[in-house]
LOTOR-408616 format. One record per atom (N, C-alpha, C): x, y, z. Coordinates in nm, 3 decimals, decimal comma. Layout:
BEGIN
(node (X; Y; Z))
...
This chain:
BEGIN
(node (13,827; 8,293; 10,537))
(node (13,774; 8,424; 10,564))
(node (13,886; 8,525; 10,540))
(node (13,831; 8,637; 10,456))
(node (13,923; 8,726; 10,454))
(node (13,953; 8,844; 10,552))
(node (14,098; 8,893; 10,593))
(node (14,103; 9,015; 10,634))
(node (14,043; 9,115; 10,638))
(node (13,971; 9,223; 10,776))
(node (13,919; 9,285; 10,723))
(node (13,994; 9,431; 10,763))
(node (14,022; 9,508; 10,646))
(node (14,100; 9,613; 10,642))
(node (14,009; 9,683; 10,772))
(node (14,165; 9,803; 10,836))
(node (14,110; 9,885; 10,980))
(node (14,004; 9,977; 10,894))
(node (13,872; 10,018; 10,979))
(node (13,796; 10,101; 10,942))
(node (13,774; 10,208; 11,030))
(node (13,788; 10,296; 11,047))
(node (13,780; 10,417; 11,158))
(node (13,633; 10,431; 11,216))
(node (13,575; 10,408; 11,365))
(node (13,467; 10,450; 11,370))
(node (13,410; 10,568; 11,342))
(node (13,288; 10,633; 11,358))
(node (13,234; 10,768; 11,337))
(node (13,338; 10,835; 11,457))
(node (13,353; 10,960; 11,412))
(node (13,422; 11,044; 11,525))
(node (13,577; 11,039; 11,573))
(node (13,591; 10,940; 11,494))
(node (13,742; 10,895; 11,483))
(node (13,875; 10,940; 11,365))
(node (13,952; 10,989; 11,387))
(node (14,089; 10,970; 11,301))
(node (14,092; 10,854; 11,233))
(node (14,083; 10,824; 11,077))
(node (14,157; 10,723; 10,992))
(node (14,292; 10,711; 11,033))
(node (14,299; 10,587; 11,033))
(node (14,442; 10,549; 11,045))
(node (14,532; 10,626; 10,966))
(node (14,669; 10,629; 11,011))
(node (14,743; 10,731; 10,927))
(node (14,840; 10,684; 10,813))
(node (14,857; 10,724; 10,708))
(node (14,919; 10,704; 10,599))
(node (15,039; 10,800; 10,607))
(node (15,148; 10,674; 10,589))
(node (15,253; 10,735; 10,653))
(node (15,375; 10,768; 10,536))
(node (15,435; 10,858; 10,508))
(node (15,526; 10,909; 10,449))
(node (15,649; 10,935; 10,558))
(node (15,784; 10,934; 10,504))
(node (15,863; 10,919; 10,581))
(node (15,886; 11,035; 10,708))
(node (15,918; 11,030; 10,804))
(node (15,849; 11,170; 10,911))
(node (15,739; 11,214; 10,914))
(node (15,635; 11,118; 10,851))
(node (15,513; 11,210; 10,888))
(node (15,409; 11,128; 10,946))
(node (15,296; 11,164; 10,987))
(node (15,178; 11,097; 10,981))
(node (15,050; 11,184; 10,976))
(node (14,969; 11,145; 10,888))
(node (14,880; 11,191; 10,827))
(node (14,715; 11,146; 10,882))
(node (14,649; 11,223; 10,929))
(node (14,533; 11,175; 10,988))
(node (14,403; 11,221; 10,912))
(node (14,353; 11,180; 10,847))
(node (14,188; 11,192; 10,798))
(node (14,128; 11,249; 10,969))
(node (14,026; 11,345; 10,931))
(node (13,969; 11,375; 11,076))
(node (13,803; 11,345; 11,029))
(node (13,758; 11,324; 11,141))
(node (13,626; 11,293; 11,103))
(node (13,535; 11,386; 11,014))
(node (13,355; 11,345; 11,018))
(node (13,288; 11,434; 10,908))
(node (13,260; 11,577; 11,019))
(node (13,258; 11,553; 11,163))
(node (13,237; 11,703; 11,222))
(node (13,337; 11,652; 11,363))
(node (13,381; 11,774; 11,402))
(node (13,444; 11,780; 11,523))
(node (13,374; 11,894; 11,616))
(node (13,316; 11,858; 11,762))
(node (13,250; 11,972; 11,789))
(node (13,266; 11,917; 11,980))
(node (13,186; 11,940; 12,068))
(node (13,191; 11,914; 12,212))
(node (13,183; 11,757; 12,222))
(node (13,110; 11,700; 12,123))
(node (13,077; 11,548; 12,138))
(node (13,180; 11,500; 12,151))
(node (13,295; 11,510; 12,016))
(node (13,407; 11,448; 11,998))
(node (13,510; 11,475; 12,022))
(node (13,555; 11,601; 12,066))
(node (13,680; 11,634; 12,060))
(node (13,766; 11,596; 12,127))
(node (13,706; 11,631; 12,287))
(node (13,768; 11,519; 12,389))
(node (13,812; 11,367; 12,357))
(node (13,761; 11,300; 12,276))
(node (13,791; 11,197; 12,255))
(node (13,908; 11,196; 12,155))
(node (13,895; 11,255; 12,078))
(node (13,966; 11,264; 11,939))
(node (14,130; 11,285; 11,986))
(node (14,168; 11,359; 12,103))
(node (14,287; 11,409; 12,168))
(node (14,392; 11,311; 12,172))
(node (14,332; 11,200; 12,261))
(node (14,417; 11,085; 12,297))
(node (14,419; 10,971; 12,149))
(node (14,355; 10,971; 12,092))
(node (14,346; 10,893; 11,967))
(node (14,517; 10,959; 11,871))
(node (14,480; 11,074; 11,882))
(node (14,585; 11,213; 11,798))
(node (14,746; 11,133; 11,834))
(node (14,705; 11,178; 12,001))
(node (14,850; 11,164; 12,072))
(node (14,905; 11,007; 12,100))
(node (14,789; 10,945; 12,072))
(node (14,857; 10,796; 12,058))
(node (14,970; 10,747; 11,937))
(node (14,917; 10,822; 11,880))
(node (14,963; 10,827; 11,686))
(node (15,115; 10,888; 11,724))
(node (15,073; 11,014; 11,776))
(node (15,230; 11,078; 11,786))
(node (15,311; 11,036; 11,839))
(node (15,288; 10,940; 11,975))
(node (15,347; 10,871; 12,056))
(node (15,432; 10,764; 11,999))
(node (15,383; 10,679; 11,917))
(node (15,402; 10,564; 11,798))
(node (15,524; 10,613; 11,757))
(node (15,495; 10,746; 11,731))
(node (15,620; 10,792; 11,612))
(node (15,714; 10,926; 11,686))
(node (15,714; 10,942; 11,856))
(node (15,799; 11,036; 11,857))
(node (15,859; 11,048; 11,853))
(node (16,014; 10,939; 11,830))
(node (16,134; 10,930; 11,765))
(node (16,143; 10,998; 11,618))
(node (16,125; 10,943; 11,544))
(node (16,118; 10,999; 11,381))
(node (16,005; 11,140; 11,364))
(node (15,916; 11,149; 11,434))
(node (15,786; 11,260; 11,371))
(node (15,843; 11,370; 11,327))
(node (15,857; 11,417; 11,225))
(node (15,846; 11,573; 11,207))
(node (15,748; 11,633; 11,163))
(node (15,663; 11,584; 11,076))
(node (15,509; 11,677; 11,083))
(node (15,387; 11,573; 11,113))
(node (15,332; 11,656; 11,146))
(node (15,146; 11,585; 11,167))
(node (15,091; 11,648; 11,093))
(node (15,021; 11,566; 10,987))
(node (14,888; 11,648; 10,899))
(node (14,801; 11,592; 10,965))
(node (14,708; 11,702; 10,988))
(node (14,545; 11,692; 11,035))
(node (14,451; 11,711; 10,917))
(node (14,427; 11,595; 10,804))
(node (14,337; 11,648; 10,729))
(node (14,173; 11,666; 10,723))
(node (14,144; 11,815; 10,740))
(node (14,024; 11,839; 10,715))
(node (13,945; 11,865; 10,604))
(node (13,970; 11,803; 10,517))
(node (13,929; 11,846; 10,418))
(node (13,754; 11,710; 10,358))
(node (13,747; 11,671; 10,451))
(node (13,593; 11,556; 10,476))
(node (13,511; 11,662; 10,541))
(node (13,617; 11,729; 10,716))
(node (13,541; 11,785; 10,781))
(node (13,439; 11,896; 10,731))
(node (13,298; 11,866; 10,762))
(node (13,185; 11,946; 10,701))
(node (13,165; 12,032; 10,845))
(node (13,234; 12,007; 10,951))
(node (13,158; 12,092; 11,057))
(node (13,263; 12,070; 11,203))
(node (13,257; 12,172; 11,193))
(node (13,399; 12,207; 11,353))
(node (13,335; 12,341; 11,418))
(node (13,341; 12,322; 11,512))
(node (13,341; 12,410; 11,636))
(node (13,463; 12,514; 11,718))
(node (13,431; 12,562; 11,828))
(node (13,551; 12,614; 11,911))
(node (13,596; 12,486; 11,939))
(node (13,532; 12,397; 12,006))
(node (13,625; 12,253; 12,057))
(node (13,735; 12,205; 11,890))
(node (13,683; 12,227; 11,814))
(node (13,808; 12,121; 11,683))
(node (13,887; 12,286; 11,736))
(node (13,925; 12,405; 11,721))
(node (14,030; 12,485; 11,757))
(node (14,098; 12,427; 11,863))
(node (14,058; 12,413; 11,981))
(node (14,093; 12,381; 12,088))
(node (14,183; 12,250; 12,096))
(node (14,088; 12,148; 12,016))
(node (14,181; 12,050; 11,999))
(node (14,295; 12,038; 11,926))
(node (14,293; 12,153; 11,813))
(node (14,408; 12,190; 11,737))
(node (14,565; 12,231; 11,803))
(node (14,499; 12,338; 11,899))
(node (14,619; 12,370; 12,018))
(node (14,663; 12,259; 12,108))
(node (14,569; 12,183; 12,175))
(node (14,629; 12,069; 12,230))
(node (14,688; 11,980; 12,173))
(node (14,717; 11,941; 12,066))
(node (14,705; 11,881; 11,936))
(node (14,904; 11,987; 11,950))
(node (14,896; 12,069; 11,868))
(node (15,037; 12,119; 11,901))
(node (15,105; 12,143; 11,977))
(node (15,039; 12,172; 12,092))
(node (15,138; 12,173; 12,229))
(node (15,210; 12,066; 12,285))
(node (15,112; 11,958; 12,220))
(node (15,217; 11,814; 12,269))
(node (15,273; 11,741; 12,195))
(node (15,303; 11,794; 12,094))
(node (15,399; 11,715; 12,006))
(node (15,534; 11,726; 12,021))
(node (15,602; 11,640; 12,026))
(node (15,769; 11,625; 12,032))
(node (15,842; 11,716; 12,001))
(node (15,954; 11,787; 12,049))
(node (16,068; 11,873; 11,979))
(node (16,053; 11,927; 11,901))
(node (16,114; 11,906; 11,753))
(node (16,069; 11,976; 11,622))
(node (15,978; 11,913; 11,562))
(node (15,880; 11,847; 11,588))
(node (15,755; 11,817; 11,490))
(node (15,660; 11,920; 11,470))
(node (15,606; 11,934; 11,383))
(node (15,518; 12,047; 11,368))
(node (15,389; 12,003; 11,333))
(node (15,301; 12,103; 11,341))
(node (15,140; 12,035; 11,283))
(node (15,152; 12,146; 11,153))
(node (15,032; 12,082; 11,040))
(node (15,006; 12,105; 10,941))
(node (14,821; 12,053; 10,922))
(node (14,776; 12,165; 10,913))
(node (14,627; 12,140; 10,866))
(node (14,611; 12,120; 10,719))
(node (14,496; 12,041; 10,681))
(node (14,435; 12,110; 10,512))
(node (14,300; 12,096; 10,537))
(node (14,287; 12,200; 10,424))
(node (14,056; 12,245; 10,542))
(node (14,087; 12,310; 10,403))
(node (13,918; 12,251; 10,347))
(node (13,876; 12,301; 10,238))
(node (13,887; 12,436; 10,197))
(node (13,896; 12,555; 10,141))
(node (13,920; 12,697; 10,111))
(node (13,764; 12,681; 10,159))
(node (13,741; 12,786; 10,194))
(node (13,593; 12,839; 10,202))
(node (13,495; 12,743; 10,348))
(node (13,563; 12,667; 10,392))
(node (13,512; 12,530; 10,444))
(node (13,451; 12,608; 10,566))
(node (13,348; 12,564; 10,666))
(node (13,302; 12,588; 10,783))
(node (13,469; 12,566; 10,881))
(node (13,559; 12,467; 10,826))
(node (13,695; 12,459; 10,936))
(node (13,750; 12,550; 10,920))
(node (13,785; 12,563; 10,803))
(node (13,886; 12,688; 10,766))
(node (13,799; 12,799; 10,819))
(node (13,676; 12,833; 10,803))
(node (13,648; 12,946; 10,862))
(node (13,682; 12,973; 11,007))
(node (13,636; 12,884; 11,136))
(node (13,679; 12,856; 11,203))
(node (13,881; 12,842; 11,278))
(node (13,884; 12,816; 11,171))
(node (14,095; 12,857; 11,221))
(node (14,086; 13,009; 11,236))
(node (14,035; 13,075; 11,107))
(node (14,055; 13,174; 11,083))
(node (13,945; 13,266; 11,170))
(node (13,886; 13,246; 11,227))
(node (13,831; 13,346; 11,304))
(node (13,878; 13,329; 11,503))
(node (13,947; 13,215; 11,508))
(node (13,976; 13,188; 11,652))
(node (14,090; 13,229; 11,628))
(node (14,206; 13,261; 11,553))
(node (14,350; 13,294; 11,523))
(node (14,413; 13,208; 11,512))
(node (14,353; 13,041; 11,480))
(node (14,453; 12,963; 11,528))
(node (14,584; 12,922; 11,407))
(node (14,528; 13,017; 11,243))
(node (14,563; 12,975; 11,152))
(node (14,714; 13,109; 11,162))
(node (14,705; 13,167; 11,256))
(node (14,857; 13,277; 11,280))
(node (14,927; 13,177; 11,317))
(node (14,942; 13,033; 11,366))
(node (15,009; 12,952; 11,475))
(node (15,013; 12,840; 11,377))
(node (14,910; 12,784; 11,294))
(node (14,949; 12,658; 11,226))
(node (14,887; 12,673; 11,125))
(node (14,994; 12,644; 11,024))
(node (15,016; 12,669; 10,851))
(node (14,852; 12,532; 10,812))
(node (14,789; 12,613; 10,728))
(node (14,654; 12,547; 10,667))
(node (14,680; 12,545; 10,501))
(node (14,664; 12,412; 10,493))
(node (14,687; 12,404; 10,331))
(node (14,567; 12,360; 10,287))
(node (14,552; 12,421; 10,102))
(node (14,447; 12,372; 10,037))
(node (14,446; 12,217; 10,019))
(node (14,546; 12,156; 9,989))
(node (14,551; 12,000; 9,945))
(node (14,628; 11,943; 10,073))
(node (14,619; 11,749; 10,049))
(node (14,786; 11,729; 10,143))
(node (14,900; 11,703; 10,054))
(node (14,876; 11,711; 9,916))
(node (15,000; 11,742; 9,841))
(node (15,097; 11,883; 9,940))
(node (15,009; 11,990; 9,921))
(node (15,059; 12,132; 9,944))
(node (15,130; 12,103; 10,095))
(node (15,033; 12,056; 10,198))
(node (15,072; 12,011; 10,351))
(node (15,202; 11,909; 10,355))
(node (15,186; 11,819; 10,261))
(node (15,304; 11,724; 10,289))
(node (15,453; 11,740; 10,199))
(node (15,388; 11,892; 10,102))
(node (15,546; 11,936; 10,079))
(node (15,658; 12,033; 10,191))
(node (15,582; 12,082; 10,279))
(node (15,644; 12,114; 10,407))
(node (15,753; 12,035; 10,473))
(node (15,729; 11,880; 10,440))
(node (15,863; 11,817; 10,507))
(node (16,013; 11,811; 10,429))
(node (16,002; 11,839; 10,321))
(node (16,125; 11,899; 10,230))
(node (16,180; 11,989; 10,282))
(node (16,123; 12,086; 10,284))
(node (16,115; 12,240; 10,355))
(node (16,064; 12,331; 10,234))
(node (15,965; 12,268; 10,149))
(node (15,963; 12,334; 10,043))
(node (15,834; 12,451; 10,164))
(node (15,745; 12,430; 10,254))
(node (15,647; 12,521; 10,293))
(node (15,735; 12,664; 10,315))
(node (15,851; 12,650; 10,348))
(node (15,902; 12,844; 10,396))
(node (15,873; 12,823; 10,276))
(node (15,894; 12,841; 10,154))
(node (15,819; 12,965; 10,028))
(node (15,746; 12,884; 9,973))
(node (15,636; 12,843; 10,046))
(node (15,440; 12,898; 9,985))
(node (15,410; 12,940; 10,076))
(node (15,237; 13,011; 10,068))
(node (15,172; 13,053; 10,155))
(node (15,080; 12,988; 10,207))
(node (15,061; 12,934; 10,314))
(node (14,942; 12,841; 10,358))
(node (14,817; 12,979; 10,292))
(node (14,730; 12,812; 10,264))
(node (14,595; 12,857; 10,235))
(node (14,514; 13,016; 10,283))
(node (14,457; 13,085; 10,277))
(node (14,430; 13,190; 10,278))
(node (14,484; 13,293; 10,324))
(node (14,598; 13,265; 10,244))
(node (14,728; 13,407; 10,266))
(node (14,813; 13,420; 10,368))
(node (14,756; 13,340; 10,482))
(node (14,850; 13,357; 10,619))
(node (14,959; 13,301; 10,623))
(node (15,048; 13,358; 10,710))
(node (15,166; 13,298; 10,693))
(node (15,182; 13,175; 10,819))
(node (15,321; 13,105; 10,792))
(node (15,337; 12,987; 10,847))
(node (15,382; 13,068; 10,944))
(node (15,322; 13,014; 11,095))
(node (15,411; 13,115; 11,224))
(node (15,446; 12,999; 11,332))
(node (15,530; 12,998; 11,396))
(node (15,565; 12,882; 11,479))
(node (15,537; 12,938; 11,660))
(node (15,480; 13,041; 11,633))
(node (15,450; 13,132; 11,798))
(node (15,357; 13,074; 11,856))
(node (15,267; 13,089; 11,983))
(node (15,244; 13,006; 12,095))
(node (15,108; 13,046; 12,034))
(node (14,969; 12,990; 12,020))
(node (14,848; 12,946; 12,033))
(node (14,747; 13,095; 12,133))
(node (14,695; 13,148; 12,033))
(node (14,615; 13,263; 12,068))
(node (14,515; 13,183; 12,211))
């Protein structure tokens, strides 16, 4: 019998694909009151794994078809507890119901949103100080509207 590769349930983070300091999370197809709560400790287990080495967390949304105030919310909790200098990094489709959502709760003044995770995972170079996260905003490291 063969191995059977990890599969993420519905509502769950894909396992993360890891580049050196980072870890990278697929987020589910919607984040909303159902899941979010759950989704938290799944997040921070990941970070936990890696809070020695972490310097960024990508949250990729770019599956996500549907987020709420709760996926914001979880975004802030989501940065508030990450280690020392680790930082979060979103990617949410341009135009996406998420990205709309960052951008109308403020949360995209506080954490840099990229079109790709090419664009997100050149941040650990330090190549992100000169681009612009995804819809013009700038990268800000200030406290969560």
């Amino acid at each position: 019998m063969s191995a059977v590769p990890f599969l993420s349930q519905p509502g769950e983070p894909s396992e993360p694909r890891d580049p050196p300091g980072c870890a990278v999370l697929a987020m589910p197809d919607e984040i909303d009151f159902c899941n979010a709560a759950g989704l938290l400790p799944l997040i921070m287990a990941v970070v936990e794994q890696r809070r020695d080495t972490l310097r960024l967390l990508v949250l990729d949304l770019s599956t996500t078809r549907f987020m709420d105030s709760q996926g914001a919310r979880l975004l802030t909790a989501v940065r508030r507890g990450l280690p020392g200098a680790a930082r979060l990094r979103v990617v949410a489709v341009p135009g996406g119901l998420p990205s709309r959502v960052l951008e109308l709760s403020g949360l995209r003044r506080d954490v840099p949103v990229h079109d790709d995770l090419a664009e997100a995972l050149g941040a650990v170079s330090g190549a992100a100080g000169s681009r612009r996260p995804a819809g013009g905003g700038t990268a800000g490291s200030g406290t969560a509207a």
